[in-house]
C-alpha positions in Angstrom: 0.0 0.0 0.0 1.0 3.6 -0.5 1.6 6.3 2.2 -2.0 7.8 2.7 -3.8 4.1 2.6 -1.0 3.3 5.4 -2.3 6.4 6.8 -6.3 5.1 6.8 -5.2 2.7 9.5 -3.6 5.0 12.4 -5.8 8.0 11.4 -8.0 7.8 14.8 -4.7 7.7 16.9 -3.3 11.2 17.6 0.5 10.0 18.1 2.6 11.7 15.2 5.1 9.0 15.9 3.0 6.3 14.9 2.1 8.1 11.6 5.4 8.6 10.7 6.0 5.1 11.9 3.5 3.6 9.7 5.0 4.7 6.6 8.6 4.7 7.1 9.4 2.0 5.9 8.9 3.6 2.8 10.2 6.6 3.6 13.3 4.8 3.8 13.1 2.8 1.0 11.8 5.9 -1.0 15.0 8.0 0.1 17.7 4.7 -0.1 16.9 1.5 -2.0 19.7 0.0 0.4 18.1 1.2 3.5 16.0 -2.2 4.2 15.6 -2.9 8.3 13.6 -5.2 10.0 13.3 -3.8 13.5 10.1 -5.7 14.2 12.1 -8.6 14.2 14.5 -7.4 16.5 14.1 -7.1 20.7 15.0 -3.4 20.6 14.6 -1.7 24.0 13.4 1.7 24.3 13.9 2.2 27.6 10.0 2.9 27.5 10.0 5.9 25.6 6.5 6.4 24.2 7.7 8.0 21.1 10.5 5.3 20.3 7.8 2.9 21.1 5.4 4.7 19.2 7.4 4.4 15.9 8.3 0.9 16.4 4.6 0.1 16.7 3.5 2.2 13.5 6.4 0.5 11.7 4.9 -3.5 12.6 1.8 -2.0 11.1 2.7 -1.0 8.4 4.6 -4.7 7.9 1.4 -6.1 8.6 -0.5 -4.6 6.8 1.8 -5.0 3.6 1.8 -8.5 4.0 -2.2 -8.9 4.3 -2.2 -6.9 1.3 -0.5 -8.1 -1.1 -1.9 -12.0 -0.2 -5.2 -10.6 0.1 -8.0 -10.9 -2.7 -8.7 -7.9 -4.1 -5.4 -7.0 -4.3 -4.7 -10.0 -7.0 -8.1 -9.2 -8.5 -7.3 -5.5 -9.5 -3.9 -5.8 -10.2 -5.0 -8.6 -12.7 -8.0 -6.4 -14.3 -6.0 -3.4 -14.1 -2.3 -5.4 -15.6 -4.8 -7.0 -18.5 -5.3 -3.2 -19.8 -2.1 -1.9 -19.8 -0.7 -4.7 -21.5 -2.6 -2.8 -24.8 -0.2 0.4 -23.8 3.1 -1.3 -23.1 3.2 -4.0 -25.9 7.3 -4.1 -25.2 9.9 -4.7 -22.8 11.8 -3.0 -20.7 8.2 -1.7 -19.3 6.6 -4.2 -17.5 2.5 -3.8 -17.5 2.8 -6.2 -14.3 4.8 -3.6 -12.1 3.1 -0.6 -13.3 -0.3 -2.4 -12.1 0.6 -3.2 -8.8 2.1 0.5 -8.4 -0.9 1.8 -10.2 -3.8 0.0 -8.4 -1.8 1.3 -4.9 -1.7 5.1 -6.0 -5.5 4.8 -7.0 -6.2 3.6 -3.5 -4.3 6.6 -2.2 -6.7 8.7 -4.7 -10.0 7.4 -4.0 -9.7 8.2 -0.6 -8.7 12.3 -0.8 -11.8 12.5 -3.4 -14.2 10.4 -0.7 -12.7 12.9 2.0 -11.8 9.9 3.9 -8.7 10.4 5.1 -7.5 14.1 6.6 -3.9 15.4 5.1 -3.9 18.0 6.8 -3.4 16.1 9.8 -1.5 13.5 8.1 1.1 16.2 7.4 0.4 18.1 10.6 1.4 14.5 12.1 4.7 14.4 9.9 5.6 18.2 11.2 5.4 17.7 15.1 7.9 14.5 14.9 11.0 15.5 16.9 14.2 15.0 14.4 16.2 14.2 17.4 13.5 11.4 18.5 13.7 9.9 14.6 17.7 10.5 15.4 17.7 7.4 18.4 15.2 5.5 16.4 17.7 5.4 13.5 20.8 4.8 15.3 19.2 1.8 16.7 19.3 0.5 13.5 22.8 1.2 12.9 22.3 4.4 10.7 24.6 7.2 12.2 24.3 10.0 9.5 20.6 10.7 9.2 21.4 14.1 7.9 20.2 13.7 4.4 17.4 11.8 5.4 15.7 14.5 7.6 16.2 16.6 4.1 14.2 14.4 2.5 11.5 13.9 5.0 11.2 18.2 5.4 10.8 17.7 1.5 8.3 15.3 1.4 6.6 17.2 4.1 6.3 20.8 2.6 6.0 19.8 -1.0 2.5 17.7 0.3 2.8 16.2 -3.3 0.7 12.7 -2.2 -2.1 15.8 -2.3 -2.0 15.7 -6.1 -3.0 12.1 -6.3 -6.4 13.5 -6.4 -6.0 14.0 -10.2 -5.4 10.8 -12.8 -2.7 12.8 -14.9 -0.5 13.4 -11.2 -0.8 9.8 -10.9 0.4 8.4 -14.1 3.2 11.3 -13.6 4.6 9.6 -10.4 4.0 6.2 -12.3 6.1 6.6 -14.6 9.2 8.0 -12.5 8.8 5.3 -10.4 8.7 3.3 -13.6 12.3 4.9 -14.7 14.0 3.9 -11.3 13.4 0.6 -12.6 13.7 0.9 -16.6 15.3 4.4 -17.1 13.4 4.9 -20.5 10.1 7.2 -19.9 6.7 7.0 -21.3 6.4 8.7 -24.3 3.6 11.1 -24.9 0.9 8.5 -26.3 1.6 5.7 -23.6 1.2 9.0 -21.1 -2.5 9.5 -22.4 -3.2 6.0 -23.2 -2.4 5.0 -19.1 -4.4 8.6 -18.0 -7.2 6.5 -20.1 -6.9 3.5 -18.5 -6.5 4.3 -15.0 -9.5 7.4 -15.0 -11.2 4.6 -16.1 -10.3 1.8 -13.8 -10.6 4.2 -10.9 -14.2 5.1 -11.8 -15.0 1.4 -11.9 -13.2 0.7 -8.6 -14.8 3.6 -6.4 -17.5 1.8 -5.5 -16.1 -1.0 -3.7 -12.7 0.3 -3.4 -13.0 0.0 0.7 -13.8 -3.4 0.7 -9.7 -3.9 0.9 -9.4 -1.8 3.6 -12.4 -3.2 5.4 -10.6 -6.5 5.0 -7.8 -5.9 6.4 -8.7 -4.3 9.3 -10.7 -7.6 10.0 -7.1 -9.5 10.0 -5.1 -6.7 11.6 -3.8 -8.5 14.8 -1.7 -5.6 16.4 
């Protein structure tokens, strides 16, 4: 799941830490493709510090979550649909109609729910803001990283540039599809495979908006933490 469905399941708790907890995996991932920590699989002691704590908990989430996901039902239903129509935009290799599903039906999830005002981003961000960089600091060196410098850049970045706002249009989305698509294959889309995915994803999210919750609603049946 992307960062604002992530966000859908800690929205009621007031913590910042476990917002930011409940996407950083990501964030990490996003900022460093090497960065890749378990710590829910590690006994790390806190000394009980709420916030530490805080962010550990967000962070099994988010795990959780993930894992339900991607094994659940719908998401191998609408990655299938979704994968079957853009194999009639990217007919060739190196883009892969598979990976740009999966990505794709994620960032419509993320869309549907800023334009069925479910989920509040002003709070989500607000959240993001009031996190302490010295608390994220201990977090990370618990971990083993030491120079978090350029990684508090990129979070104030991802913070004030409130981009995940413009997934509220189809055109934003197939924008940030296809430079995620280039970490992977380098080439862009060209101009017609551009309007040919804004095509197919306006109309895949139109046909999903109905019963796009019934993921969420799943999941939270199954969440165990």
């Amino acid at each position: 799941m992307n960062f604002l469905s992530h966000f859908y399941f800690v929205q009621p708790n007031p913590n910042p830490y476990y917002t930011l907890g409940s996407i950083l995996p990501d964030l990490f991932r996003n900022h460093r493709n090497d960065w890749k920590f378990s710590p829910e699989k590690q006994n790390l002691d806190f000394n009980n510090n709420a916030d530490l704590n805080a962010l550990l908990e967000g962070w099994k989430l988010h795990v959780q979550v993930d894992a339900l996901f991607h094994n659940s039902v719908p998401f191998k239903l609408q990655t299938s649909l979704l994968r079957l129509d853009l194999k009639q935009v990217f007919t060739k290799l190196p883009k892969r109609p598979f990976f740009l599903a999966h990505i794709g039906y994620e960032l419509i999830l993320d869309s549907l729910l800023i334009r069925n005002n479910l989920i509040d981003t002003n709070q989500f961000y607000k959240n993001l803001n009031d996190c302490d960089p010295i608390i994220i600091d201990e977090f990370m060196n618990k971990l083993g990283i030491t120079e978090g410098k350029n990684f508090h850049a990129f979070l104030r970045n991802f913070i004030e540039s409130r981009y995940l706002e413009s997934y509220s249009s189809i055109k934003s989305i197939v924008y940030a599809l296809d430079r995620i698509g280039q970490r992977v294959w380098i080439e862009g889309f060209s101009e017609s495979e551009f309007n040919d995915t804004s095509l197919v994803l306006d109309r895949f999210s139109e046909n999903l908006n109905p019963t796009f919750l019934d993921v969420f609603n799943l999941l939270e049946q199954e969440i165990t933490l």
